[in-house]
C-alpha positions in Angstrom: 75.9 -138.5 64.7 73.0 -138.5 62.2 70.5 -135.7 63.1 66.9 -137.1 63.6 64.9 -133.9 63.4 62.0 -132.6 65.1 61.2 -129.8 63.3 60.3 -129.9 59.2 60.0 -126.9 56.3 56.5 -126.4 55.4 53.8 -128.4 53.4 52.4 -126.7 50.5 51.0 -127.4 47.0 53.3 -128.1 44.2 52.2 -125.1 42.0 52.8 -122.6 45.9 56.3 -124.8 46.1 57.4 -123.8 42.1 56.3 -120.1 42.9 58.6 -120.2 46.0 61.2 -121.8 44.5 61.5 -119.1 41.5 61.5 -116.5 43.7 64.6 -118.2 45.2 66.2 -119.0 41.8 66.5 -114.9 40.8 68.1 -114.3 44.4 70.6 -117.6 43.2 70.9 -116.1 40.0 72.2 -112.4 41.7 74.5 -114.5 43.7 76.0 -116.0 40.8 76.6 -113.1 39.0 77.7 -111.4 41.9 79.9 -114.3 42.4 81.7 -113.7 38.6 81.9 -109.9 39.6 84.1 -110.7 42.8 86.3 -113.5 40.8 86.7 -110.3 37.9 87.8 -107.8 40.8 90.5 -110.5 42.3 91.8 -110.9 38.9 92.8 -107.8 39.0 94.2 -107.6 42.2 97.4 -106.2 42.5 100.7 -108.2 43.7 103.7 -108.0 46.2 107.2 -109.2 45.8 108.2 -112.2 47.9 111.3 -110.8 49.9 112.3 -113.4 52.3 114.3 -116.3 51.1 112.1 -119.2 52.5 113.9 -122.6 53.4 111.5 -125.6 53.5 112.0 -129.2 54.0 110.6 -131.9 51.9 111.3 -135.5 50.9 114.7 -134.3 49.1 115.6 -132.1 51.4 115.5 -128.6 51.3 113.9 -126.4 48.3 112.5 -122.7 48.5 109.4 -121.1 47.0 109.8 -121.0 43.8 110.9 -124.2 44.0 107.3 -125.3 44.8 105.9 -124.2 41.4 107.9 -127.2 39.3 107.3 -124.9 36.0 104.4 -123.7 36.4 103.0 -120.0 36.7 101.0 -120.2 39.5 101.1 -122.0 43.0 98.0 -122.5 45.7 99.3 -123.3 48.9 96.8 -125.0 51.6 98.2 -124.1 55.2 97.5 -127.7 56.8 97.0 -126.8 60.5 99.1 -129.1 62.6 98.2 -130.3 66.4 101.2 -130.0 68.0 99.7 -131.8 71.5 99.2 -135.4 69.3 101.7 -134.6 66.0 99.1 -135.0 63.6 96.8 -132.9 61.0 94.0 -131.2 62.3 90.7 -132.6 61.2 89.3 -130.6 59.0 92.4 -130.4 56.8 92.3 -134.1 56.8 88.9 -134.1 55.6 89.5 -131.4 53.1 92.8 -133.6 51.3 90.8 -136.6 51.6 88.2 -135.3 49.2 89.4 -132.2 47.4 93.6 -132.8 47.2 93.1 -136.0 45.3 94.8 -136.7 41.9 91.9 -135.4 39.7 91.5 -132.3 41.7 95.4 -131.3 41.0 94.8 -132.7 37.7 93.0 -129.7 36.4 94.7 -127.3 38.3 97.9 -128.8 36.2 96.0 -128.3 33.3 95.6 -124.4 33.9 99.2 -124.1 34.8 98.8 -123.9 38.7 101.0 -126.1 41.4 99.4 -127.2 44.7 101.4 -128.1 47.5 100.9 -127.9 51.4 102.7 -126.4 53.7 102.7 -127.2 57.6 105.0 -125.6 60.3 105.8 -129.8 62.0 108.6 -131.4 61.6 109.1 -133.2 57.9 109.2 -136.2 59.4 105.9 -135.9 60.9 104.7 -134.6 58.0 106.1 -137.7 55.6 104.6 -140.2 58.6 101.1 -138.9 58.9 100.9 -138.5 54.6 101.7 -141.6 54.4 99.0 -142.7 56.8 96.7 -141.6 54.5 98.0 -142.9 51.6 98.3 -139.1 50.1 99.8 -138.0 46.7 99.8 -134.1 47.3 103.0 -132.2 47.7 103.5 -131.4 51.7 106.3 -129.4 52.7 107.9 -128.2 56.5 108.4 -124.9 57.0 109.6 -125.6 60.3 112.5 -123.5 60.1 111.4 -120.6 58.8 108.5 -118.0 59.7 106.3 -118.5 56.6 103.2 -119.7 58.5 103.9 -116.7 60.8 104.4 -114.2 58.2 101.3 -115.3 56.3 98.9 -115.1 59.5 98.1 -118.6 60.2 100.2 -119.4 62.9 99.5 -116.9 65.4 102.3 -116.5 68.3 103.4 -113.0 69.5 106.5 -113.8 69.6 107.1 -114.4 66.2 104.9 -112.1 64.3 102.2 -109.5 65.4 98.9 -111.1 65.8 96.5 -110.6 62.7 94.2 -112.9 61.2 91.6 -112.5 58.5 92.9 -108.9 57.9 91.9 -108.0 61.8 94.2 -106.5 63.9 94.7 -108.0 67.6 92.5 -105.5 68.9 89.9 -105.8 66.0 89.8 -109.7 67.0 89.2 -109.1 70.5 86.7 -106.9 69.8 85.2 -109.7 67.7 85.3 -111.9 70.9 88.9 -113.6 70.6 90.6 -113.7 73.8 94.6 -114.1 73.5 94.6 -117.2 74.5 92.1 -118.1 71.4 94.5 -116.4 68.9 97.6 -119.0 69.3 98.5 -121.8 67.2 97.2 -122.8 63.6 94.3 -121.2 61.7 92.7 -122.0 58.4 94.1 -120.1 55.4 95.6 -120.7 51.6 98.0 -118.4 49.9 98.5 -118.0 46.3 101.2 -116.9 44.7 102.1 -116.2 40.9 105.8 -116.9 39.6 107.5 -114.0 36.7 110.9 -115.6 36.1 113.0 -116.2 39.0 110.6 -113.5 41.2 107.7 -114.6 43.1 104.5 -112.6 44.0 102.2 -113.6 46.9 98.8 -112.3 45.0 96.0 -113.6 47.7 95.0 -115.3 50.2 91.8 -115.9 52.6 90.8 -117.2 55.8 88.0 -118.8 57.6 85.1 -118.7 55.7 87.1 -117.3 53.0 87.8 -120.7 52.3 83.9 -122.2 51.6 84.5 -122.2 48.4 86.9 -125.1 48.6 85.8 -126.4 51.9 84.3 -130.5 51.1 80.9 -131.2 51.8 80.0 -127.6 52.7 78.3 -127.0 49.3 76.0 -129.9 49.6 74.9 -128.9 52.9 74.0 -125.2 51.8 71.1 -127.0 49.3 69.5 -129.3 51.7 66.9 -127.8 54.2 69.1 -127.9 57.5 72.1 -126.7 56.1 75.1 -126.4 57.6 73.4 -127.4 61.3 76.1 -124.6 62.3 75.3 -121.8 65.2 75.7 -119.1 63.3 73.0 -120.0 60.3 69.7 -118.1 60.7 67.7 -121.0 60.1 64.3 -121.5 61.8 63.3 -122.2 64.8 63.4 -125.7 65.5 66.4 -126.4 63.2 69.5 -128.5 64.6 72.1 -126.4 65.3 75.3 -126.9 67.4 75.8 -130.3 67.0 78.9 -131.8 67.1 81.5 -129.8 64.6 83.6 -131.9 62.3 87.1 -130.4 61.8 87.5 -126.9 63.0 84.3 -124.7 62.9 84.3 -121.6 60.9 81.9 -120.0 63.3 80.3 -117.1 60.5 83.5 -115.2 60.4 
């Protein structure tokens, strides 16, 4: 629902407002730089060797990792979180392949030599149904079978794997204020991995809020003067906050 607010910033002169403003602009600045720092240090990350021979399904059957590359160097997978309780997407994948997965988006990652698929841990079938719902393009793959979305932390089921998410350990997540019951199922996440002949190297991925960078909408939000309208923000007093959360909430982490 649009947020009819009750609270405003302060009113101030122009020449008070530029002053402000600057002051604001060197802090942006440090982030930015900052920001190219970080994206030199996981450049130089190093990488692992992709042991396990993955079986997924897609529309012609089955295929394996490399397979998901199509010639290229690099691949980005996007762990679509699945509801198992209704067999669809969750909702904040949705939004995200509405506005970021779209033809023009892969487009340029084609350019630089980088494959996008997503991968989901439903049934193929599903899959094919609810991407044709939408009238997607992307490449969406099963990985029903296998323990990919378990090995890469974004299923969570003790069963299958140990529980660790976000490079926490269980205990490290309940100390956080997870209770077990909270750490099953689906959680956000993307994986990239880099391709040298027939080998294959998972060389990152992130979680949670990891993931603002590509997250739709979220950028916007950080410029205007309620932000996010999220719990977590230290915004002042007065500002809406825990509203209703579209997709799954990142919750600061």
């Amino acid at each position: 629902m649009p947020v009819t607010p009750d609270a405003y910033p302060e009113v101030t002169t122009r020449e008070d407002w530029v002053a402000a403003r600057k002051k604001l602009l060197a802090r942006e600045r440090e982030v930015t730089h900052l920001r190219d720092a970080v994206n030199a240090e996981r450049r130089r990350l190093p990488m692992v060797r992709v042991e396990k021979d993955y079986v997924f399904e897609g529309p012609d059957g089955e295929l394996r990792l490399i397979d998901m590359f199509d010639g290229r160097s690099q691949l980005y997978i996007h762990h679509f979180m699945w509801i198992d309780a209704i067999d669809r997407g969750c909702p904040s994948c949705t939004m995200a392949a509405d506005l970021t997965f779209t033809e023009r988006d892969r487009a340029l990652l084609d350019a630089k030599g980088v494959a996008f698929a997503a991968v989901s841990r439903a049934p193929y079938a599903s899959i094919a149904r609810y991407k044709a719902e939408h009238d997607w393009t992307f490449d969406w793959y099963s990985s029903r079978d296998n323990d990919f979305t378990y090995d890469y932390h974004v299923t969570l089921d003790p069963q299958r794997a140990p529980i660790e998410y976000n490079y926490m350990s269980v205990d490290e997540l309940h100390d956080a204020g997870f209770d077990d019951e909270a750490l099953r199922g689906d959680w956000p996440g993307a994986s990239v991995f880099l391709r040298r002949g027939e080998e294959v190297f998972h060389t990152y991925s992130a979680f949670a809020r990891g993931l603002d960078h590509s997250a739709p909408g979220y950028p916007f939000l950080d410029l205007t003067p309620y932000g996010r309208q999220e719990t977590w923000e230290d915004s002042p007093a007065g500002w809406p906050q825990g509203g209703d959360a579209v997709g799954v909430p990142m919750d600061g982490q």
